[in-house]
Structures are given as structure tokens and as C-alpha cells.
C-alpha positions in Angstrom: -63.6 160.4 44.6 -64.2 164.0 46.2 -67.9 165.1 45.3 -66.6 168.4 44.8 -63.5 168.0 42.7 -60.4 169.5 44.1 -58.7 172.9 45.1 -55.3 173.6 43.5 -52.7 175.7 45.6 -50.2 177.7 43.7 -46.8 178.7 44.9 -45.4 181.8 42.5 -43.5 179.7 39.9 -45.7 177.6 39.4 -48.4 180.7 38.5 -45.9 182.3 36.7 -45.3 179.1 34.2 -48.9 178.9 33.8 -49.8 180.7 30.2 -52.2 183.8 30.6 -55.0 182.0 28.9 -54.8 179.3 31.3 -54.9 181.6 33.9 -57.8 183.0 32.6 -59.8 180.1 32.3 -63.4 178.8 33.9 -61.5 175.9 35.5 -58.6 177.7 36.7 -61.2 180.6 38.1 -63.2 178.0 40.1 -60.4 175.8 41.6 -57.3 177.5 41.9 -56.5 179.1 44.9 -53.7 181.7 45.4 -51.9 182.4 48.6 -51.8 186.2 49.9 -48.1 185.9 50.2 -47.7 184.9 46.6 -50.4 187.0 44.9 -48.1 189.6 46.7 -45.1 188.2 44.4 -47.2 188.6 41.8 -48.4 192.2 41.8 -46.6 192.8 38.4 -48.8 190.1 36.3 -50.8 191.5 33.6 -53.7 190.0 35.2 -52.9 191.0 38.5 -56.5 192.0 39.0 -58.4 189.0 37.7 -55.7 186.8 39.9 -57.0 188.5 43.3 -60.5 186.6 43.0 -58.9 183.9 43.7 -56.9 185.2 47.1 -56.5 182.7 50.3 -56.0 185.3 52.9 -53.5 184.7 56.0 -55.7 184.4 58.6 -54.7 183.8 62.5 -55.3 179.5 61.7 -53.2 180.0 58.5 -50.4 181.8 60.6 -51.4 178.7 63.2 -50.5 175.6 60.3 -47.3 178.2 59.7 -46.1 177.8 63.2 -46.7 173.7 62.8 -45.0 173.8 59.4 -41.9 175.6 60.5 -41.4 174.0 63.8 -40.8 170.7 61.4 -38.2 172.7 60.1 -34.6 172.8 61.0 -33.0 175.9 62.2 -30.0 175.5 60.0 -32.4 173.9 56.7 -32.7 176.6 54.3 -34.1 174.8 51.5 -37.4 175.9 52.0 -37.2 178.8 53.5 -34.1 181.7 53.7 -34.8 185.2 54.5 -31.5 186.1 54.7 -31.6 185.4 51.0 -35.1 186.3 50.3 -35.8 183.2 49.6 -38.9 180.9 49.5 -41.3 184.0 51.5 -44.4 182.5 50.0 -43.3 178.6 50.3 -44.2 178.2 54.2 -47.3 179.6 53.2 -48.6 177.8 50.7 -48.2 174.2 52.6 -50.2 176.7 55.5 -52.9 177.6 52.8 -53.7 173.7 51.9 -53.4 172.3 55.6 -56.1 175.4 56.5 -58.4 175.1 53.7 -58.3 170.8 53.9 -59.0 170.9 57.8 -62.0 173.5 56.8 -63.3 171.6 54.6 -63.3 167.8 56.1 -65.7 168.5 58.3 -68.5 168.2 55.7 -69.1 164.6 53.5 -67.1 164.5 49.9 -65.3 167.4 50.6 -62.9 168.4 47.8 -59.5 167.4 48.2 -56.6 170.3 48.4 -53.9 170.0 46.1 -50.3 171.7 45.7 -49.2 172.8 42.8 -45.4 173.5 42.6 -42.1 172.5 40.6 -40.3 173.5 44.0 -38.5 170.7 45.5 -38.1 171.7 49.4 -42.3 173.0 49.0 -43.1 169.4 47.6 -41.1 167.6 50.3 -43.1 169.6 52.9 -45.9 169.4 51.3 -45.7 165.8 51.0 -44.9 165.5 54.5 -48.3 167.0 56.0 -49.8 164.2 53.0 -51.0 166.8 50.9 -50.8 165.8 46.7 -48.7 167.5 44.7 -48.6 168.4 41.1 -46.3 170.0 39.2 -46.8 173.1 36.7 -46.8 171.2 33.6 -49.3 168.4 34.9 -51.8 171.1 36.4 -51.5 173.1 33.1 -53.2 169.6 31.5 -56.0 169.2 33.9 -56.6 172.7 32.9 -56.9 172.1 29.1 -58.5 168.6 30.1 -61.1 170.8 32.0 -61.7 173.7 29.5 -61.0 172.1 26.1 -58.0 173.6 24.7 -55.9 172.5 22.7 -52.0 172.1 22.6 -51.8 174.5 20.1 -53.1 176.9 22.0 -50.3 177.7 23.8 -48.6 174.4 25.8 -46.8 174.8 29.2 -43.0 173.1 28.8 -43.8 169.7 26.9 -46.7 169.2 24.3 -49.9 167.7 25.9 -50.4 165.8 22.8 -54.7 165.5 22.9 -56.9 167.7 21.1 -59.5 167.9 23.6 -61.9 170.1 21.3 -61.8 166.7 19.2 -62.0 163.7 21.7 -65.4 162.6 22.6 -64.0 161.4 26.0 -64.8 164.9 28.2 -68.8 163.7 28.0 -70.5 161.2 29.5 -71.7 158.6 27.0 -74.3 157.9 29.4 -75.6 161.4 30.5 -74.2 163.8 28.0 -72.7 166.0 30.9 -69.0 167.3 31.1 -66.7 165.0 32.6 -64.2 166.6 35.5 -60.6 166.0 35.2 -59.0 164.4 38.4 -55.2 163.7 38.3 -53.8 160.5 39.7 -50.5 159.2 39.9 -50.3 155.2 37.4 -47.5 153.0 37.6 -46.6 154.2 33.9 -47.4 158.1 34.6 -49.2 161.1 35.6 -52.7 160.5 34.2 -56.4 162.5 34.2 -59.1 160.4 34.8 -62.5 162.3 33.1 -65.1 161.6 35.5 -68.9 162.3 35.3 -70.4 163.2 38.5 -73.2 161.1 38.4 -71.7 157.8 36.4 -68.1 157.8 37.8 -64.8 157.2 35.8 -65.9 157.9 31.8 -62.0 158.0 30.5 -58.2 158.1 31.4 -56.1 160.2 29.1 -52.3 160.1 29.4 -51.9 164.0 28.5 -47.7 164.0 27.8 -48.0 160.8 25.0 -46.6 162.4 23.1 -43.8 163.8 24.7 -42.1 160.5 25.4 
């Protein structure tokens, strides 16, 4: 377990799916982390100017990873990137973002772990290649309403989440009273979020699409 939870890089569909309230949101504002390139993308969200707190700029190590990234690529692949299409501009870039901000960040003990978040399959394939994690749209948009209580009704992303998190007991610590943190993780039945207190460990797992199946 990362002492200090984990970032969460978007690519642009995967902050477009994301419902404006989630977007808005105290977890979403202190973990997610947008990419120059695709807050560029983005410049026509309502919330365009809340969005840019969140900015990763492309620095000269960010273009660095870039160079690393596409020199994995083949000349003749197009599935993650096409200009001649204009195709994928930000995708490079958000693999380059994670890679950047995860080598920044090992140096120091518990450092959080950096996560993609994208429904792309070419981004996840490259992502996965450089051993980043990757979520998908629907499965961050539940660590979101695990995180900052909301509830399906509220506005679900694609499939019901199927827990009322206002009314479950599980986000505090039985022992402590604090908040728990959400932390996804891959089970052998499913995506799940384990709710984790910072000073007790593991409090709850909640399978968030229950529901949906």
C-alpha cells in the first residue's frame, strides 16, 4: 500500500465520460492529473477552467519518456498514434505523463503509485507495457463516488455502481472513525475498491458494478 494513495492520469475520453460533478469533486481535484496535450483537447468543457488545476505540463523529461515511448513503436503501427489522421495526439503523452511523474516520485518512501485512466486499447497496451495500472472510465468513476460519497443516483458513468455510499458504514474506520481511501485492485472475480484507513490498513472491499452483472 502507497502511503500517499495514487495519481490518476486521464487521456481525453476518458475525461470526457467522466460526469461534470465527478469532475468537480474533492477526490477528483486532489488525484487526477491531466496532461497538457489533452487539457488542450479539452478547451471546450464547461469546466475548462477548474480542469487546468490539475495540468501536467510537457516538460523537456516528459518530451524525454515521449522519445522512449515512441521508439517502442513501430513505424508502420498506427494504433496508437496517426497524425496523418489526427489521431491519438494526446495518447503518447499521457503514458509520458505517468512514466515522468512515477520516476519523480520513487525517489521518496510510500510514494503514491501513478495510474492510467483510459478505455483506449493501443494507450492501455502501452501503458501496460512500461507496467503502469490501468483503469478504465467506468471503474475510476467508482473510486470517485467510493472516495466522495455519492451515490448512483447521482448521476452514474455507463453501468450502475450499485452502492449507496452515503448509506454504507464501510468508508470509516471502525477503529479510528477516520475516512477510509479507496484503492482499486484487480480480484480473480472483478475490479474491486478496497476502503483503506491510513493508520489501520484494509477496513472493507466493495465490488462497485454488483449490480450490473
Amino acid at each position: 500500500m502507497s502511503w500517499f494513495g495514487q495519481r490518476y492520469v486521464l487521456d481525453t475520453n476518458a475525461l470526457s465520460q467522466l460526469r461534470r460533478h465527478r469532475r468537480a469533486s474533492e477526490f477528483f481535484r486532489e488525484h487526477a492529473v491531466i496532461p497538457a496535450e489533452v487539457l488542450h483537447e479539452a478547451q471546450g468543457f464547461p469546466d475548462f477552467d477548474v480542469l487546468r488545476a490539475n495540468i501536467y505540463p510537457t516538460t523537456s523529461k516528459v518530451l524525454d519518456w515521449l522519445v522512449t515511448i515512441m521508439a517502442t513503436v513501430p513505424a508502420e503501427d498506427t494504433k496508437l498514434l496517426d497524425l496523418y489522421a489526427n489521431h491519438g495526439g494526446a495518447d503518447p503523452l499521457v503514458v509520458a505523463c505517468a512514466l515522468d511523474g512515477k520516476t519523480q516520485d520513487d525517489q521518496f518512501l510510500g510514494a503514491p503509485e501513478w495510474i492510467i485512466v483510459t478505455s483506449d486499447a493501443a494507450v492501455r497496451t502501452k501503458a501496460e507495457e512500461f507496467s503502469l495500472r490501468v483503469l478504465n472510465s467506468a471503474e475510476f468513476a467508482a473510486v470517485i463516488d467510493a472516495a466522495d460519497g455519492l451515490k448512483p443516483s447521482q448521476g452514474p458513468l455507463l453501468p450502475r455502481t450499485g452502492i449507496s455510499y452515503k448509506e454504507s458504514s464501510s468508508r470509516t474506520c471502525a477503529q479510528c472513525g477516520r475516512d477510509c481511501m479507496p484503492e482499486p485492485f484487480q480480484h480473480e472475480q472483478g475490479f474491486r475498491i478496497a476502503l483503506t484507513c491510513p493508520e489501520h490498513g484494509v477496513h472493507s472491499v466493495l465490488d462497485p458494478f454488483a449490480d450490473s452483472q
